[in-house]
N, C-alpha and C positions, 0 to 999 in steps of 0.2 A: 748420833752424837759423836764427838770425836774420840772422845777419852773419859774413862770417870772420873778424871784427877780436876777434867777440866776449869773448874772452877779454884783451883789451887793459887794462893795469891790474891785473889780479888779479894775487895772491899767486902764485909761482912751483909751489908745492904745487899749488896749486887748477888752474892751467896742465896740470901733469903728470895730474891725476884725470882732468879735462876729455880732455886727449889720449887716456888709457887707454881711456877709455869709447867715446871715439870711434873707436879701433880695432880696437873689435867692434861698429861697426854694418855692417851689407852694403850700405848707401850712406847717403851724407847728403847731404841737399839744403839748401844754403841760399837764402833769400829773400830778400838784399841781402849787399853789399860791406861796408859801412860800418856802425858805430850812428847810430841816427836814433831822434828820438823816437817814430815808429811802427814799426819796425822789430819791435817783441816782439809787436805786434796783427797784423802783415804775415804773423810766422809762424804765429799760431796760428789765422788765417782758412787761410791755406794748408795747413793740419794737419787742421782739419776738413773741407775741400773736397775731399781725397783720403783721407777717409777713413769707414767705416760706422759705426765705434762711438766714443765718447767717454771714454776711462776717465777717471775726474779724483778729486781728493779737496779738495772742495770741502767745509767746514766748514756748519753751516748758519744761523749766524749772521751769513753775508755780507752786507754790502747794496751791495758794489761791490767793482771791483779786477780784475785780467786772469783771473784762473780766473773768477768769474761771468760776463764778460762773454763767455768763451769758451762756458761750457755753454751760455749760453744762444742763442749764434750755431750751436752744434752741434744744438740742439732743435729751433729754428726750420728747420734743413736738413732735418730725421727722422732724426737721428743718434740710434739707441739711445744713452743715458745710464747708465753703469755708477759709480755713486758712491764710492769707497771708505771714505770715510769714512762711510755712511750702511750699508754692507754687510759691514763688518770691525772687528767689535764690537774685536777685539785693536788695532786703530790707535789707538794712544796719542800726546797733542801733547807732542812734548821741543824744548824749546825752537821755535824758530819751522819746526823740521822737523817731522814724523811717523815714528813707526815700527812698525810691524807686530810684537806681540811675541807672538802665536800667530798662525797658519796657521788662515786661513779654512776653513772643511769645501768641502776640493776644492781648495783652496791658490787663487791668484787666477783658472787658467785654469777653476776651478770657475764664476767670476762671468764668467768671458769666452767662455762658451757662446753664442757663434756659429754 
């Protein structure tokens, strides 16, 4: 995670989701105290550096912004690249989110044959 503060400012909802989520991971690491302006780069180098594969759903009309700059710092490692949005014909854009409205053949751990 980027920072513990990170949820500093947000909506009290958005607070509670964030919490939930967070206490069903088996650990979290974060990469700073504080928000800093590199603070979201801090994490997602430290995301790929402990990690084999890249799942992302990176649109392909990018030409910049923290998801490309992350795949392509994961490529440049040899981090297999698993796209979703290039491999889950059902990901639909709602709004500035995505969602999955069929099950990929194999469901995602179909794409995450490792």
């Amino acid at each position: 995670l980027p920072c513990r503060e990170q949820t500093k400012g947000w909506p009290e909802v958005e607070k509670r989701q964030y919490q939930a989520i967070l206490e069903q991971a088996d650990k979290a690491v974060y990469t700073g105290d504080s928000y800093t302006s590199g603070c979201m780069q801090r994490r997602n180098r430290f995301m790929v550096d402990h990690s084999a594969v890249c799942v992302c759903c990176l649109q392909g009309d990018r030409t910049r912004g923290g998801t490309l700059y992350t795949v392509r710092y994961a490529a440049s490692q040899g981090l297999r690249i698993i796209n979703l949005a290039e491999e889950s014909p059902g990901l639909q854009p709602v709004g500035e989110q995505l969602r999955l409205q069929e099950a990929s053949p194999g469901g995602l751990w179909g794409l995450l044959d490792v």
